[in-house]
mmCIF file of the C-alpha atoms, coordinates in Angstrom:
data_MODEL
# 
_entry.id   MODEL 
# 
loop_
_atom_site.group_PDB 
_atom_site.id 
_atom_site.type_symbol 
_atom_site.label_atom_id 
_atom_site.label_alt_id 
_atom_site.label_comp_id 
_atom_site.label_asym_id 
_atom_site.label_entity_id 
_atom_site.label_seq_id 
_atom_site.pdbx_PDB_ins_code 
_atom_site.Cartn_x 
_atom_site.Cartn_y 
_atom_site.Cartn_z 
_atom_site.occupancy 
_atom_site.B_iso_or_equiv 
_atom_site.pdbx_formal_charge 
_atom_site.auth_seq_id 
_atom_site.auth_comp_id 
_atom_site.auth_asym_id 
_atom_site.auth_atom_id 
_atom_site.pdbx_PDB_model_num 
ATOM 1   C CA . UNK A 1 1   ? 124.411 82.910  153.852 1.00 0.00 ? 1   UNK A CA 1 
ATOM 2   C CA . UNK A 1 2   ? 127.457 84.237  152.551 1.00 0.00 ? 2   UNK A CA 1 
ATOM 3   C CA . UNK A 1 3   ? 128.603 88.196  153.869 1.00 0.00 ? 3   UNK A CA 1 
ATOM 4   C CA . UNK A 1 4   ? 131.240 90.158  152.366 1.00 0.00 ? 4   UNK A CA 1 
ATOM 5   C CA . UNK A 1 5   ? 132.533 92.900  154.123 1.00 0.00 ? 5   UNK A CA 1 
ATOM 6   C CA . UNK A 1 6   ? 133.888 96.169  151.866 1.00 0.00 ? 6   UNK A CA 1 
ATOM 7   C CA . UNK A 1 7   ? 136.652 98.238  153.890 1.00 0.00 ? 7   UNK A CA 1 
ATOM 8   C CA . UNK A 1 8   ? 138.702 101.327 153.032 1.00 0.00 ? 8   UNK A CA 1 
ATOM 9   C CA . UNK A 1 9   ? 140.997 103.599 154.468 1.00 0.00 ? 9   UNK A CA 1 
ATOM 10  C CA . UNK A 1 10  ? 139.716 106.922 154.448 1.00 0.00 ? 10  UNK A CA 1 
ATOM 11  C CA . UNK A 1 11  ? 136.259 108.191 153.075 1.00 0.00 ? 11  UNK A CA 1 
ATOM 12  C CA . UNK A 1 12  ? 135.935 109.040 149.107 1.00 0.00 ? 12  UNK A CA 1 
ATOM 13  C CA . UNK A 1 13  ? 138.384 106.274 147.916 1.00 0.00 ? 13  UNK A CA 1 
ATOM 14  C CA . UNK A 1 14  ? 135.327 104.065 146.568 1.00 0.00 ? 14  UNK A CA 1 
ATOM 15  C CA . UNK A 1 15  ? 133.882 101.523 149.250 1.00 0.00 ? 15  UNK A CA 1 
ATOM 16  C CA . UNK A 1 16  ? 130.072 102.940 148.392 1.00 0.00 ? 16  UNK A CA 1 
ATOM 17  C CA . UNK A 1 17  ? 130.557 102.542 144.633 1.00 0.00 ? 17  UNK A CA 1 
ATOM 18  C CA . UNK A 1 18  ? 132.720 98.807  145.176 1.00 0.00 ? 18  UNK A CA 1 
ATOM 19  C CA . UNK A 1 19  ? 129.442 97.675  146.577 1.00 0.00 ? 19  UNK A CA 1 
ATOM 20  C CA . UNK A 1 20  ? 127.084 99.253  144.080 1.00 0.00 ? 20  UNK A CA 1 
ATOM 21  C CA . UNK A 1 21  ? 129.400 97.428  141.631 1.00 0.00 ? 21  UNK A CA 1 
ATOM 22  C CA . UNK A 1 22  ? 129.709 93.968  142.981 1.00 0.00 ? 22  UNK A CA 1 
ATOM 23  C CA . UNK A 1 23  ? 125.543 94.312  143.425 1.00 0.00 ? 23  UNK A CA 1 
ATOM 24  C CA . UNK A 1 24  ? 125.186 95.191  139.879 1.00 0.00 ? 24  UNK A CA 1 
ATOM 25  C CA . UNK A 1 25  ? 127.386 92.865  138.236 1.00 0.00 ? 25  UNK A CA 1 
ATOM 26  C CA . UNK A 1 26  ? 126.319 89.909  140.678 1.00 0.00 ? 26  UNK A CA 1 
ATOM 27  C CA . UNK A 1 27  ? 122.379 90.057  140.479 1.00 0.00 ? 27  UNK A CA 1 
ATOM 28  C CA . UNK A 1 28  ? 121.795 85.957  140.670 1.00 0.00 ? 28  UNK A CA 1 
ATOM 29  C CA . UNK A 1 29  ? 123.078 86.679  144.735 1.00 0.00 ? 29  UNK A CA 1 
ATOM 30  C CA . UNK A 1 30  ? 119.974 89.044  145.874 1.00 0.00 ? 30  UNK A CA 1 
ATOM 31  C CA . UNK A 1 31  ? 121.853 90.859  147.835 1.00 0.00 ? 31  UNK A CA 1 
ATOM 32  C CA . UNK A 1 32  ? 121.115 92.769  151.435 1.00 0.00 ? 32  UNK A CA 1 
ATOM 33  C CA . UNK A 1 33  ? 123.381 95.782  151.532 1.00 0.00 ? 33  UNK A CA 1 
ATOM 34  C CA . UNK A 1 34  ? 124.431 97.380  155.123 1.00 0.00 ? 34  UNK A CA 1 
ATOM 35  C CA . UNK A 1 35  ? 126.468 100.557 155.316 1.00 0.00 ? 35  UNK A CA 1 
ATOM 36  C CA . UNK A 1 36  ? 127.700 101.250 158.707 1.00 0.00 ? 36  UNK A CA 1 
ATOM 37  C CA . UNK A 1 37  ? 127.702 104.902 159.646 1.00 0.00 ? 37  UNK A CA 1 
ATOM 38  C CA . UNK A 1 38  ? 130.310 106.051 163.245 1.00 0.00 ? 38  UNK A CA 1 
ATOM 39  C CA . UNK A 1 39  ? 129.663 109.425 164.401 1.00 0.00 ? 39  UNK A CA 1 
ATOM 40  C CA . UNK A 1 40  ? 131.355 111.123 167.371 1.00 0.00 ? 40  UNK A CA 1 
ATOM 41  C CA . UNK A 1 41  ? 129.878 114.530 169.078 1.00 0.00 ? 41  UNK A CA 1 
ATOM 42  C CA . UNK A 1 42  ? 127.032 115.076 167.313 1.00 0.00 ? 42  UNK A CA 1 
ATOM 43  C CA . UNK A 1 43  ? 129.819 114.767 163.939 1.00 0.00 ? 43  UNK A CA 1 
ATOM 44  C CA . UNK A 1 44  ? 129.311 112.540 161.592 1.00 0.00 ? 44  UNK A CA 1 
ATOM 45  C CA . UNK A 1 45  ? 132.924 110.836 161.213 1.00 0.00 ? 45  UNK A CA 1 
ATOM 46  C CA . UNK A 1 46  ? 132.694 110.513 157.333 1.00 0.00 ? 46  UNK A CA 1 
ATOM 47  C CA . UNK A 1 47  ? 132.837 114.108 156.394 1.00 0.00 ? 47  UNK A CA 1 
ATOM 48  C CA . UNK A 1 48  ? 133.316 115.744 159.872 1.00 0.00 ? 48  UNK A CA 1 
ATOM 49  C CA . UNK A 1 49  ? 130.321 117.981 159.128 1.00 0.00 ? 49  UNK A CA 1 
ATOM 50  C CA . UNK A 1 50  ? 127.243 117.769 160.599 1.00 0.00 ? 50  UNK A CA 1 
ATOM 51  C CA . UNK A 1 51  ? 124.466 115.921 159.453 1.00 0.00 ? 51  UNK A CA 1 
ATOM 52  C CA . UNK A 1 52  ? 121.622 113.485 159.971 1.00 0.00 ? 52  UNK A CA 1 
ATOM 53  C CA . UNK A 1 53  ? 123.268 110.397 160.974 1.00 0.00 ? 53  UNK A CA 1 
ATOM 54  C CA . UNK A 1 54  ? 123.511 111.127 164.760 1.00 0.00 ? 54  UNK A CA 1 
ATOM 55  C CA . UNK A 1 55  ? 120.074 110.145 166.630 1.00 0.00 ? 55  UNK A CA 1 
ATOM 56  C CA . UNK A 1 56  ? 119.264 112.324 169.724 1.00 0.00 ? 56  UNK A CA 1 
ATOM 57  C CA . UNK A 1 57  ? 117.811 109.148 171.426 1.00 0.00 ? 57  UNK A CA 1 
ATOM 58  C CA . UNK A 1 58  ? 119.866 106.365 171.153 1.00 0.00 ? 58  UNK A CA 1 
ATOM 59  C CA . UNK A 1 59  ? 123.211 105.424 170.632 1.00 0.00 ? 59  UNK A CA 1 
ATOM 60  C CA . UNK A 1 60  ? 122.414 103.774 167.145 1.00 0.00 ? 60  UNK A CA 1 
ATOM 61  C CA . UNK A 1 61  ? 119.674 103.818 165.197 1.00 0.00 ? 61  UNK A CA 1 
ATOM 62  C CA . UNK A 1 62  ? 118.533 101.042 161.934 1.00 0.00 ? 62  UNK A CA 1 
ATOM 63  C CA . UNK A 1 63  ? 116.696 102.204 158.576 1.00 0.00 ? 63  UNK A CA 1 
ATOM 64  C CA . UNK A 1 64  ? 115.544 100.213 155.772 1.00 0.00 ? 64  UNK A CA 1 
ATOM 65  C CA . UNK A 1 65  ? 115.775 102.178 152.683 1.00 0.00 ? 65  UNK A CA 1 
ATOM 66  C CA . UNK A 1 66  ? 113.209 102.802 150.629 1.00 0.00 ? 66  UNK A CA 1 
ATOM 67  C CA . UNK A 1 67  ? 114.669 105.771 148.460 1.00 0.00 ? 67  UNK A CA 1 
ATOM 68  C CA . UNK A 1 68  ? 115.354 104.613 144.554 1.00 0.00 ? 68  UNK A CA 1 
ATOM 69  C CA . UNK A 1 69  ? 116.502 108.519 143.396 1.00 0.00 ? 69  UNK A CA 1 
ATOM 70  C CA . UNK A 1 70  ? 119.881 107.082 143.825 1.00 0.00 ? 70  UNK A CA 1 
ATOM 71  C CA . UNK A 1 71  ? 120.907 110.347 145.823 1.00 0.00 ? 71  UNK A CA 1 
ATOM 72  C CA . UNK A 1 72  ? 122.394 108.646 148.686 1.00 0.00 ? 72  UNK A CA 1 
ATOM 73  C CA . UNK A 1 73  ? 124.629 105.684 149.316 1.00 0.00 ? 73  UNK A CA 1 
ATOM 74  C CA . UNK A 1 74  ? 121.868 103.215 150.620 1.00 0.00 ? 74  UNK A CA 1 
ATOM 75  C CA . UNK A 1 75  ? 119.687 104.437 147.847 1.00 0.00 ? 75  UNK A CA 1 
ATOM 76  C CA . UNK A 1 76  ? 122.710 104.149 145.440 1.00 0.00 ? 76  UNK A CA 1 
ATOM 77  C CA . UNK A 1 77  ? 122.775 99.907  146.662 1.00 0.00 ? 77  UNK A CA 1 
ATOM 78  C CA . UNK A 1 78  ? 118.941 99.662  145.897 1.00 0.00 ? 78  UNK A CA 1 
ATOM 79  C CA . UNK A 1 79  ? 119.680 101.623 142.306 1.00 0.00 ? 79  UNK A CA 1 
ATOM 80  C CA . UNK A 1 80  ? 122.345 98.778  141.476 1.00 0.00 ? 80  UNK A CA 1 
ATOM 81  C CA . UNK A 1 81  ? 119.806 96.116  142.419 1.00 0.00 ? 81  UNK A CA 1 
ATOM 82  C CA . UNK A 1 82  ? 120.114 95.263  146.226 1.00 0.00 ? 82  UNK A CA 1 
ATOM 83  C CA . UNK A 1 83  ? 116.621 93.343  147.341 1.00 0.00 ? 83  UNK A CA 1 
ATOM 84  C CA . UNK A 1 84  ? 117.115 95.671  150.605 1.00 0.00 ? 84  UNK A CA 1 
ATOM 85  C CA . UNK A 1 85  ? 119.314 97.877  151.708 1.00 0.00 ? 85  UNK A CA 1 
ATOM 86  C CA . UNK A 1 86  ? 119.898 99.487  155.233 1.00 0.00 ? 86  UNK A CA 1 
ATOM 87  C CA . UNK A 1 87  ? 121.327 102.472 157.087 1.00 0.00 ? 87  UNK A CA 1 
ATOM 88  C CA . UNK A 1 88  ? 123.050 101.877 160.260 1.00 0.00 ? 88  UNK A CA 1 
ATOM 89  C CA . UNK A 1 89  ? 124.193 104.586 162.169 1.00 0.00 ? 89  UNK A CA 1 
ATOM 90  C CA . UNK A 1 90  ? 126.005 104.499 165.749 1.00 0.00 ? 90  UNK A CA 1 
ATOM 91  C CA . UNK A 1 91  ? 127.796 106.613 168.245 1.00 0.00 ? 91  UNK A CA 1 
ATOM 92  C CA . UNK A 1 92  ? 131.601 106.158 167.992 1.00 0.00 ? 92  UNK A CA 1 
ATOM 93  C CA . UNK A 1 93  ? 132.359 102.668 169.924 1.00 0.00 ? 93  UNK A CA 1 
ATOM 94  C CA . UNK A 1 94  ? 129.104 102.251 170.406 1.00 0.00 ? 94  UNK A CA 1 
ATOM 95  C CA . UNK A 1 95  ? 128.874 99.948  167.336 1.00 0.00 ? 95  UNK A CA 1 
ATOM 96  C CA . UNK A 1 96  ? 128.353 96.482  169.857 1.00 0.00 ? 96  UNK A CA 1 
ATOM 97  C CA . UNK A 1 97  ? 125.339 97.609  171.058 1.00 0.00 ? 97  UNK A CA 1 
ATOM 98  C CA . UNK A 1 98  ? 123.677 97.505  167.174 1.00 0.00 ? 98  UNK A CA 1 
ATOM 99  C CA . UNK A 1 99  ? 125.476 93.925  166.698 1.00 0.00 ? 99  UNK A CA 1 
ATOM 100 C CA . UNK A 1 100 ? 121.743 92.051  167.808 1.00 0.00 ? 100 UNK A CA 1 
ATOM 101 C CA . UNK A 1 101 ? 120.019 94.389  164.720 1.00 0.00 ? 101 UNK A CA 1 
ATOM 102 C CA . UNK A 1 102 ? 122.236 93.769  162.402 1.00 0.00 ? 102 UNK A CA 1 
ATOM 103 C CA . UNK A 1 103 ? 122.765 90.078  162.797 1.00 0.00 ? 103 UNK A CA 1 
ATOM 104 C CA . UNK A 1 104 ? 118.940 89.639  162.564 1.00 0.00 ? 104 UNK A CA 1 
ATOM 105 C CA . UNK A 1 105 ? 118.825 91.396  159.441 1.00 0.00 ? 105 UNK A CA 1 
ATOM 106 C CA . UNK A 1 106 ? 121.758 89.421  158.109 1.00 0.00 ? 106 UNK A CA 1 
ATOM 107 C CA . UNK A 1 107 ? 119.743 85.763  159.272 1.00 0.00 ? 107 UNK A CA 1 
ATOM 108 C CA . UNK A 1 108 ? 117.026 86.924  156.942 1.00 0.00 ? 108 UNK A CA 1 
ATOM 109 C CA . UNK A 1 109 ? 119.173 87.672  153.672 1.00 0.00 ? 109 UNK A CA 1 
ATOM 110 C CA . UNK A 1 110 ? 120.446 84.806  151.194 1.00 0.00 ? 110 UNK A CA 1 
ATOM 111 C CA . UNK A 1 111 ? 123.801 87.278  150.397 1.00 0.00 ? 111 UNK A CA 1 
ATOM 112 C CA . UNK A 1 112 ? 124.650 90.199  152.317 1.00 0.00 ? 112 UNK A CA 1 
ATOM 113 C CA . UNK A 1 113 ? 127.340 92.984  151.366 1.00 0.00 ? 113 UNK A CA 1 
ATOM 114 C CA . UNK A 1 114 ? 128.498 95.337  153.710 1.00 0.00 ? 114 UNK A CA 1 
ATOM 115 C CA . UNK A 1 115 ? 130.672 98.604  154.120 1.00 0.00 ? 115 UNK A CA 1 
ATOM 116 C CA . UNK A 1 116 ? 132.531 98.853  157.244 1.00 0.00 ? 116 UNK A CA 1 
ATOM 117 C CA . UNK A 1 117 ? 135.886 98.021  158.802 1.00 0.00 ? 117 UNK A CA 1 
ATOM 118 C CA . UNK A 1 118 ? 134.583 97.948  161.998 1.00 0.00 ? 118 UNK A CA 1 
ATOM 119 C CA . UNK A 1 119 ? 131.826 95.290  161.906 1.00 0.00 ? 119 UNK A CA 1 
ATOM 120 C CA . UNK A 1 120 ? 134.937 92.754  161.539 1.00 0.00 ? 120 UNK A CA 1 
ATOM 121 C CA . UNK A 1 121 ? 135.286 93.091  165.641 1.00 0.00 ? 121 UNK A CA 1 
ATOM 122 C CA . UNK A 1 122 ? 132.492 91.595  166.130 1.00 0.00 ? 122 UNK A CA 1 
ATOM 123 C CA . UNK A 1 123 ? 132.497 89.012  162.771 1.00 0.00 ? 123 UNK A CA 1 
ATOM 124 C CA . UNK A 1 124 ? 134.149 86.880  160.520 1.00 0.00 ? 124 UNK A CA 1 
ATOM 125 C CA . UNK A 1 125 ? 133.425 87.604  157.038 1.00 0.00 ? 125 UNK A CA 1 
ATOM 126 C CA . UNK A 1 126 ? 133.285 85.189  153.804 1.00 0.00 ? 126 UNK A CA 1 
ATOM 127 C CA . UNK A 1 127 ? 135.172 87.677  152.209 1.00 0.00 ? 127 UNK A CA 1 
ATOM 128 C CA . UNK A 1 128 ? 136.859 90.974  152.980 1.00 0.00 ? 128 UNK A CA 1 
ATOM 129 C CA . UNK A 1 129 ? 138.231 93.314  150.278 1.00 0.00 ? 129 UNK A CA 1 
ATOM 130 C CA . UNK A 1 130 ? 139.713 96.831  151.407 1.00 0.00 ? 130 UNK A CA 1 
ATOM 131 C CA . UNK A 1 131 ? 140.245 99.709  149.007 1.00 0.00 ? 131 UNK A CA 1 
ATOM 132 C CA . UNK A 1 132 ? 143.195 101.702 148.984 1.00 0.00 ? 132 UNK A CA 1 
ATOM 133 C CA . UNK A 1 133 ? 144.387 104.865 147.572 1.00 0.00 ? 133 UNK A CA 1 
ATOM 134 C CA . UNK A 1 134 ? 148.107 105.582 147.636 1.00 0.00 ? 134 UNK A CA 1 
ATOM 135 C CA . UNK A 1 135 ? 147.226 109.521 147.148 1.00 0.00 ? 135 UNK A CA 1 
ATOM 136 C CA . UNK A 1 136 ? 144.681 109.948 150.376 1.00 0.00 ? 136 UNK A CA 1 
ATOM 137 C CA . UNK A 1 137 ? 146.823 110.721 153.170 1.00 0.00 ? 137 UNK A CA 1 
ATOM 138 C CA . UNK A 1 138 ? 144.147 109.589 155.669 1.00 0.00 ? 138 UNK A CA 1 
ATOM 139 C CA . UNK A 1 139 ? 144.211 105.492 157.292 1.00 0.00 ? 139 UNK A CA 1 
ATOM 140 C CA . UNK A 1 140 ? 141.910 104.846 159.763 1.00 0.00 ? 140 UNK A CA 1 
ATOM 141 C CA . UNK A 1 141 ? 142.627 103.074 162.763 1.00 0.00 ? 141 UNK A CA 1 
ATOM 142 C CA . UNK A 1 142 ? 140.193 100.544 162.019 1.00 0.00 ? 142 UNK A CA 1 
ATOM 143 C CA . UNK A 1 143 ? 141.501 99.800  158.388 1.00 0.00 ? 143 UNK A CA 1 
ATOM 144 C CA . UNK A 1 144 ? 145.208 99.378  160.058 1.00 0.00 ? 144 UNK A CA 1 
ATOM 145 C CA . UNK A 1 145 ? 143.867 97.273  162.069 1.00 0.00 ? 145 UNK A CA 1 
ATOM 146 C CA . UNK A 1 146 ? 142.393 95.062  160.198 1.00 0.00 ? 146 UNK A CA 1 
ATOM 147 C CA . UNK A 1 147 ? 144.180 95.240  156.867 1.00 0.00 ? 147 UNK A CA 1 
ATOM 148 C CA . UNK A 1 148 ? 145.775 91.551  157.511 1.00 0.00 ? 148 UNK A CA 1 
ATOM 149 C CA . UNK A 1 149 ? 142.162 90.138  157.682 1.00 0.00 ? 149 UNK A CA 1 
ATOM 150 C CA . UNK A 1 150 ? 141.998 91.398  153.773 1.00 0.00 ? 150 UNK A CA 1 
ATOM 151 C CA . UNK A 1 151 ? 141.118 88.332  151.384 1.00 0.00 ? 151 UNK A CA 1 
ATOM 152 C CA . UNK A 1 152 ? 142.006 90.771  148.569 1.00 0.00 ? 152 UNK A CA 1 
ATOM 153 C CA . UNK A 1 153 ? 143.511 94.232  147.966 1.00 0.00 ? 153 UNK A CA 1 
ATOM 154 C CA . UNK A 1 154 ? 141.331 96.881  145.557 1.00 0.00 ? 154 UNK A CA 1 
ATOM 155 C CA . UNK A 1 155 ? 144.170 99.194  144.549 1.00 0.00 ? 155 UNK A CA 1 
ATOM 156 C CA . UNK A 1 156 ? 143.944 102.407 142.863 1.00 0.00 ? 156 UNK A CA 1 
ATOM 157 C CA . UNK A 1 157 ? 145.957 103.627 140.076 1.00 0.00 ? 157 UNK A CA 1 
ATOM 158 C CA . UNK A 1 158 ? 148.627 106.199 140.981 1.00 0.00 ? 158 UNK A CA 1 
ATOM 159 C CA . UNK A 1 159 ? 151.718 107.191 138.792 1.00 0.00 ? 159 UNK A CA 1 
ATOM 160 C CA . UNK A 1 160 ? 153.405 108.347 142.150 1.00 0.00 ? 160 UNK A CA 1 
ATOM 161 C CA . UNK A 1 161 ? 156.209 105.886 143.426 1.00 0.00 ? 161 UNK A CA 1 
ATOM 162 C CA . UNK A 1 162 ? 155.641 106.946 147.435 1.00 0.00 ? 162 UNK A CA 1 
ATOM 163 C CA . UNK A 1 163 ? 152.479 106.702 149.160 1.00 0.00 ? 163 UNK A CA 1 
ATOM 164 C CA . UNK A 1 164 ? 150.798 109.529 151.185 1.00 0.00 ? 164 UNK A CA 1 
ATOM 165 C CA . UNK A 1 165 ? 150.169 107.432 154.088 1.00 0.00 ? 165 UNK A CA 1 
ATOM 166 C CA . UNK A 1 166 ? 152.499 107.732 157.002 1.00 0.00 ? 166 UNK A CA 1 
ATOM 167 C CA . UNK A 1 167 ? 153.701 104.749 159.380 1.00 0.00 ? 167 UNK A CA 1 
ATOM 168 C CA . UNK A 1 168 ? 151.562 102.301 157.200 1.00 0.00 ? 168 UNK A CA 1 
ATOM 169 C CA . UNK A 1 169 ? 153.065 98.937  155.925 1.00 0.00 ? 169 UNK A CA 1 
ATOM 170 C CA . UNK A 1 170 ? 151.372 96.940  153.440 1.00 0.00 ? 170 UNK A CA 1 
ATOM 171 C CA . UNK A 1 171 ? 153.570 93.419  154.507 1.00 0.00 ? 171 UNK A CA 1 
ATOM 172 C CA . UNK A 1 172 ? 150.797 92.027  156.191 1.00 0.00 ? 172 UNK A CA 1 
ATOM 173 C CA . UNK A 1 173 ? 148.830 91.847  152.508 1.00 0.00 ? 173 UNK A CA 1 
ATOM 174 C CA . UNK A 1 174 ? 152.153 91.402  150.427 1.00 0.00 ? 174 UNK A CA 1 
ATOM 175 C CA . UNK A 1 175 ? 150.982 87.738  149.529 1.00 0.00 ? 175 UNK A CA 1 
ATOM 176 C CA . UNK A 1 176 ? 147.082 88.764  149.171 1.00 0.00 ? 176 UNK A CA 1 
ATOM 177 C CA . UNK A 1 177 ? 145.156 89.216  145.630 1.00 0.00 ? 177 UNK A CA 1 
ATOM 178 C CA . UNK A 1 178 ? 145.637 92.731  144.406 1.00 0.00 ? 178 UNK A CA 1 
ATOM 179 C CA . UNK A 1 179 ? 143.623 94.352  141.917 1.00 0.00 ? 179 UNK A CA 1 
ATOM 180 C CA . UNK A 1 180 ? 144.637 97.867  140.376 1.00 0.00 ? 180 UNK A CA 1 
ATOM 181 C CA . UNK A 1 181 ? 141.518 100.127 139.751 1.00 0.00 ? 181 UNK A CA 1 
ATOM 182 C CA . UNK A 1 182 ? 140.879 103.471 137.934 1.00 0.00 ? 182 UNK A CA 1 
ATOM 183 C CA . UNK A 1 183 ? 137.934 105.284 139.056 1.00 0.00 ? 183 UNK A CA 1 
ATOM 184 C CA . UNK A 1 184 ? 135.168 105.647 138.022 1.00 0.00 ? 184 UNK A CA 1 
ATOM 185 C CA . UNK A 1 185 ? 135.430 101.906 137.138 1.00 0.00 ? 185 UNK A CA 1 
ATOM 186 C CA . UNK A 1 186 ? 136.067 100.383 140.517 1.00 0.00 ? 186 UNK A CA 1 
ATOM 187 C CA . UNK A 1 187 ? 134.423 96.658  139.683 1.00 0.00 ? 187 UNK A CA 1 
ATOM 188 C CA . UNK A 1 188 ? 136.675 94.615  137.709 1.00 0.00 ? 188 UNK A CA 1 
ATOM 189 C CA . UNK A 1 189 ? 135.587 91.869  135.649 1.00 0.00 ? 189 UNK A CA 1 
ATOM 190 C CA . UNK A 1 190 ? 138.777 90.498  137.793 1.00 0.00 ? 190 UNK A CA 1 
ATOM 191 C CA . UNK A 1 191 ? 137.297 91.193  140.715 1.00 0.00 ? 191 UNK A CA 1 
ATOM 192 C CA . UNK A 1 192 ? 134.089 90.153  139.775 1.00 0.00 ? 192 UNK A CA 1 
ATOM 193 C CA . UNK A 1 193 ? 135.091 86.391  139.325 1.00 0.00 ? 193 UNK A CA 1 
ATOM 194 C CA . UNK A 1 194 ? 137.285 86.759  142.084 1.00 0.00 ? 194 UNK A CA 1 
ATOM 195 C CA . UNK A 1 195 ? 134.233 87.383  144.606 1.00 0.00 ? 195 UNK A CA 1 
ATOM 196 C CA . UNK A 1 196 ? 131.909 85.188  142.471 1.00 0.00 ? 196 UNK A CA 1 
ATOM 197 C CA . UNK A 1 197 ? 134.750 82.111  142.999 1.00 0.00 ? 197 UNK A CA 1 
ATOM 198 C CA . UNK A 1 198 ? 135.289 83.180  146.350 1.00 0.00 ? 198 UNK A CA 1 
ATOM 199 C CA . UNK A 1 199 ? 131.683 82.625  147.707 1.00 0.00 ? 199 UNK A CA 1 
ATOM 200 C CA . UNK A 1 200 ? 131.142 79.706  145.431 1.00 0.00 ? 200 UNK A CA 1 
ATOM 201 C CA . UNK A 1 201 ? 133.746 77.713  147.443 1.00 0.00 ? 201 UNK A CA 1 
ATOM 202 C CA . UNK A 1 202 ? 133.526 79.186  151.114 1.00 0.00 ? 202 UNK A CA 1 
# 
């Protein structure tokens, strides 16, 4: 059962519409897609806004979706062609304590695809691939941290020389894949056969 595992470094640089991609141009795999949700203070993380990701019960909270309007990000992976997708949502650092859901919905799937950074604490992907905008100042903790775990780089376009990120090195990918992007077409048909080769030989 292979997983890949879509990262980023900020929100809005393209992990949700990576996935939809790699779903839509890899039907044959019958993909399960995941998207992990953090939310501190009754915040969700993503936008800091409020919204309904935070559960008033429990620290995390699973939902299949069901939703085909394509209006939100889980319904967005069903639109592409997922077989399932699914919502997680947990407290900030509270992410462990969903690990026994979300393995058992990954022992049921024949390929799963999933967007988060921090779900590579607790495994070891088939294949990670991080986006990266040079022009969004914002780099989460959890992408710096894991950034040398990337199998491959997803690099967007940018005409400026400098990068907006501050006290970020990219050395620990220098010798990785890279593959430049333009929004709105993040897929590749590089990347494509990259992740198709990948999985056929891990």
């Amino acid at each position: 059962m292979p997983i890949v595992v879509i990262g980023g470094h900020s929100r809005s640089v393209g992990k949700t519409s990576v996935v939809a991609g790699l779903i839509a141009a890899l039907p044959s795999f019958h993909w399960t897609a995941l998207k992990i949700t953090q939310y501190g203070h009754g915040v969700c993380s993503a936008n800091g806004e409020a919204c309904d990701c935070a559960t008033a019960d429990h620290s995390f909270a699973v939902s299949e979706e069901k939703d085909r309007s394509g209006e939100s990000d889980t319904s967005r992976f069903l639109v592409a062609g997922a077989d399932h997708s699914w919502w997680v949502r947990t407290q900030q650092g509270h992410l462990a304590e969903a690990m026994p859901r979300i393995r058992k919905i990954l022992a049921s799937t024949q390929n799963a695809i999933v967007e988060s950074n921090s779900i590579l604490r607790f495994m070891k992907p088939d294949l990670y691939l991080t986006v990266l905008d040079p022009q969004t100042v914002d780099f989460k903790t959890s992408a710096q941290t894991f950034l040398d775990r990337a199998d491959g780089i997803l690099l967007h376009s940018s005409d400026c020389k400098k990068p907006a990120w501050k006290q970020v090195s990219l050395k620990p990918v220098i010798d990785r894949p890279l593959f430049a992007i333009e929004p709105p077409n993040y897929v590749t048909p590089a990347v494509v056969e990259f992740v198709r080769a990948h999985l056929h030989t891990s």
